[in-house]
N, C-alpha and C positions, 0 to 999 in steps of 0.2 A: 454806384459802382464806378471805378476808375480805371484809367490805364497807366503803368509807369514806361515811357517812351525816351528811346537814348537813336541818335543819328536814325531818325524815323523809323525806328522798331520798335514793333511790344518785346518789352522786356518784363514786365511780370502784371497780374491784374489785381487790382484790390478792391475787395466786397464790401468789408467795411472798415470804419474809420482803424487806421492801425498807427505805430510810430514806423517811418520809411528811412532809407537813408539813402540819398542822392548824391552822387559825384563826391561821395565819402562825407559829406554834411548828414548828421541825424535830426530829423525833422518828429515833433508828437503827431502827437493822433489828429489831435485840435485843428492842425492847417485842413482834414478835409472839412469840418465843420466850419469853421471861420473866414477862412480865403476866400478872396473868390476866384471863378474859375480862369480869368488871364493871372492872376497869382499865382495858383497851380500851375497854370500850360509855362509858366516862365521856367520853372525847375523842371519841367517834363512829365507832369502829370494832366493827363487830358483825359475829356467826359468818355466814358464808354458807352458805347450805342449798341444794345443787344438784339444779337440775330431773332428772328421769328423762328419760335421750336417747334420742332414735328405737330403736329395731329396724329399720336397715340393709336388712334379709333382707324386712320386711315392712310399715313405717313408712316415712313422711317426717317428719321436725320441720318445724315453722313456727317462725310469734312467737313470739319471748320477752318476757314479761313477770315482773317484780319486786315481790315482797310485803312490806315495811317492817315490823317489830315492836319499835315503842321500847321496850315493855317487856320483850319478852322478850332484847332484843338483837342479835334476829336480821331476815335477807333471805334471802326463801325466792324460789327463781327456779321458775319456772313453763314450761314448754315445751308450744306445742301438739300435738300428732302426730294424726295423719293415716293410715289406714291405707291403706297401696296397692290398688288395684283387681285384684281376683281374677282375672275375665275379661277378655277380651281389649277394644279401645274401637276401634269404628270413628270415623278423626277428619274433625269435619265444621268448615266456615267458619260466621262470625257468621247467616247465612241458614238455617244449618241442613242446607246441600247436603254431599255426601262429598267430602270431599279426596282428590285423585288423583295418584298420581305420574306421573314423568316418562314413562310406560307407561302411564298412562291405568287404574293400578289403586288399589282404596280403599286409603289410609294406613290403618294399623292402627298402635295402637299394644299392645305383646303385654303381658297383665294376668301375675299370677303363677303362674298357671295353667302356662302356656304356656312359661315361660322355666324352670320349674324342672323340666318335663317334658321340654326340649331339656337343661338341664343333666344330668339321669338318664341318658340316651342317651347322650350325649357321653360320658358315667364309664363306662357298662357298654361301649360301643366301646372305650375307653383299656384296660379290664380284657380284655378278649376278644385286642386286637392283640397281647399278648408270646407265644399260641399262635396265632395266625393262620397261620404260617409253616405249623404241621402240616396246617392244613386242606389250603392251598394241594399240599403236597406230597403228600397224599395222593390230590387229584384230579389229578394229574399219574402218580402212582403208586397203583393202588390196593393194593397189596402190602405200602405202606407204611403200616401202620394207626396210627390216632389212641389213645391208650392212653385205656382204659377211665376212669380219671380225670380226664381232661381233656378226655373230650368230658363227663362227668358237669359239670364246671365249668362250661364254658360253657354246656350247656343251663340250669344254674342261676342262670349270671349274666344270661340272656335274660328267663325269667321273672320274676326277682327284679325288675329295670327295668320289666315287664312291669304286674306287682302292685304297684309304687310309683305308677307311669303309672296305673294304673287307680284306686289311692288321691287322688291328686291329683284325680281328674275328680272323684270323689263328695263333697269338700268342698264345702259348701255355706252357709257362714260361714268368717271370721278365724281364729275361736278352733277351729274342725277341720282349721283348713289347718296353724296353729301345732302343734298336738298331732302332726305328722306328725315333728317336729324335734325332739320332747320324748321323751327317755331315763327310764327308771325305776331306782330306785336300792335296793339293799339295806341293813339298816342299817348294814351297814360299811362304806358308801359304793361298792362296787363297783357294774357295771351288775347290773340284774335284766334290763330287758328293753331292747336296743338302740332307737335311734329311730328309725321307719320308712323315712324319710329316709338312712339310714348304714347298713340291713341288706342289702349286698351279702355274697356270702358269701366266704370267709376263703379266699386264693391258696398256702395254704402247703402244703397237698400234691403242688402242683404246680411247687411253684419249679424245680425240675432240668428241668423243658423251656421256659423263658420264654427269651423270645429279643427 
């Protein structure tokens, strides 16, 4: 990516290679592939330096703003970010009073706390449902028993949501909430230790009863 720079301003950015036209000269596409880059910065086209973008899962981006370096040739883009709020926010009007819904109850809006605590649950319910069938049949039947490994599974996949939920609560900064997400790596790149976030445990002994 490029910047087109006129009296140390971004004046437009280019992604890829395109035909430009500078100080009223029409240039092809070819100068960004062939030049190089003091042959670019001579007409005003310098390297662009992209800002580091949100984290999605935990960030919001704001402003952007733009860093000009005639000498060096370069425009460093700047992004602000924001991190999202942990805890949940009761929403109030400009007064300061609670906002209430249609029910006459506080608006809440849920912090990250909250929504990755319902995503948890949600996964271990999705993991739990392909034996559900055994349970059901078995209180219907008790004769019909739950095999020794599949009630082992689910009590495992309870706890395990269980002890992520309870992880969750005890952050009390960003940077402990993020380490929940973060995998540990061996030298050969394989995992060392799963990210707390991703250690439900493993369905494969029991694929032959999933339904």
């Amino acid at each position: 990516m490029w910047a087109i720079v006129k009296a140390s301003q971004l004046v437009q950015l280019v992604s890829s290679p395109k035909s430009v036209v500078i100080n009223d000269i029409a240039h092809p596409k070819e100068i960004f592939i062939h030049w190089k880059k003091d042959e670019l910065k001579k007409i005003g086209i310098y390297e662009f330096i992209s800002g580091t973008q949100a984290d999605s899962r935990f960030e919001t981006g704001g402003a952007i703003s733009y860093s000009v370096d005639d000498k060096a040739g370069t425009v460093t883009e700047k992004i602000t970010i924001k991190n999202k709020k942990l805890t949940d926010t009761n929403e109030v009007d400009e007064k300061d009073d609670p906002i209430l819904d249609e029910n006459g109850d506080q608006v809440v809006t849920k912090g990250l706390k909250s929504i990755y605590k319902e995503q948890i649950k949600s996964q271990a319910k999705s993991l739990l449902s392909s034996t559900d069938w055994m349970v059901w049949r078995f209180v219907e039947d008790n004769t019909k028993k739950i095999p020794t490994g599949v009630s082992t599974y689910r009590v495992s996949v309870r706890t395990k949501a269980d002890e992520i939920c309870t992880a969750i609560d005890g952050c009390t900064s960003m940077t402990k909430f993020k380490a929940l997400f973060e995998s540990t790596y061996k030298e050969d790149g394989s995992i060392d230790v799963i990210a707390k976030m991703n250690d439900f445990p493993s369905n494969k002994d029991i694929k032959e009863y999933e339904r």
